[in-house]
N, C-alpha and C positions, 0 to 999 in steps of 0.2 A: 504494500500500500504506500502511496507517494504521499508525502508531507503537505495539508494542506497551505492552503496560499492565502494571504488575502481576501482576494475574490470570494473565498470560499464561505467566508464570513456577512457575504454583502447581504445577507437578506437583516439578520440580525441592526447590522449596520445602518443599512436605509429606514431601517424601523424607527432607529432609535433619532437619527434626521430627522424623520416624517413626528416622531410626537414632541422634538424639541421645538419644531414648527407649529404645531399645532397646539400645544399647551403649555407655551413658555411662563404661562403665570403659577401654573402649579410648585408643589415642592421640589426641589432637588432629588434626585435618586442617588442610591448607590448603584451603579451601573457597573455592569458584568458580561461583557461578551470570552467565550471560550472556543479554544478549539477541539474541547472534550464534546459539548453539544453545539456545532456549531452554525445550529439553527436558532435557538434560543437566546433571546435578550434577557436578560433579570435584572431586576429594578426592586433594591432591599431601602428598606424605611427604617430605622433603629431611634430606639427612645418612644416612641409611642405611637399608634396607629393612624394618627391621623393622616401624615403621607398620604400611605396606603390606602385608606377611603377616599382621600381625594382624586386621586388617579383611579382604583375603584370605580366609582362614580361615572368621572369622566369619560370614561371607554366603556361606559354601560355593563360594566359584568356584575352580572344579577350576584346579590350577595349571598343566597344557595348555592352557590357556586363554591366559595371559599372553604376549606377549610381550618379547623383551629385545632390548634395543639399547644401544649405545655410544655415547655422544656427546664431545664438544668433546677432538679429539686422541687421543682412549681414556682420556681422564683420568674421565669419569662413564659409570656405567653407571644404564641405564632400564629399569623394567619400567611394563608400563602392561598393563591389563586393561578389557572392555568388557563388562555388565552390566546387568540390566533390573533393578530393585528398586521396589517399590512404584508403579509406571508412569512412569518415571522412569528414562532412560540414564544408567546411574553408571557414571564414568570414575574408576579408581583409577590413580595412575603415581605411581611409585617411583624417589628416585636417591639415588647413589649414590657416594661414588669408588673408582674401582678401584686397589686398592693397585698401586703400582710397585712392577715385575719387580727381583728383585734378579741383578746382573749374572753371571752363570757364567761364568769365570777357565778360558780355553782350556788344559787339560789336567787338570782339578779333575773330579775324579769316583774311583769305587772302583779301588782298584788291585787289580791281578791277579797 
């Protein structure tokens, strides 16, 4: 198998032109093009989800779509989403921390 090139990358690439064109007010991404998947764009959000709903939103991807997961101890939460755009797999994922539980004090609730 030959080394891809470039080119090889263009679809991811012109995706990622075509949504700075089209949605330069949104949030910054972390942006990930690879030559492991070298069709796929990933666009990561870190610190809090909102990025990621706005781009969301934006490219109308129904939010049954998404998945969510928990990671490292339950301390981060993830949403990631998977999408065609412009011929082009766009990978959005979103994290998160999840706030700590505050402790409920065995006998603390409505008295009667």
């Amino acid at each position: 198998m030959s080394p891809l090139t470039l080119a090889d990358l263009s679809a991811p690439l012109m995706t990622l032109r075509m949504l700075g064109a089209e949605f330069p007010h949104l949030p910054a991404p972390c942006v990930t093009v690879s030559t492991v998947y070298p069709e796929r764009l990933e666009l990561s959000f870190h610190d809090d989800f909102a990025g990621f709903e706005a781009w969301r939103e934006a490219l109308n991807i129904a939010p049954e779509s998404v998945v969510h997961r928990v990671q490292v101890g339950g301390q981060t939460g993830v949403l990631r989403v998977r999408a065609t755009f412009a011929g082009a797999e766009l990978e959005l994922t979103g994290y998160a921390k999840v706030p700590a539980l505050e402790p409920v004090l065995s006998g603390a609730g409505a008295v009667s």
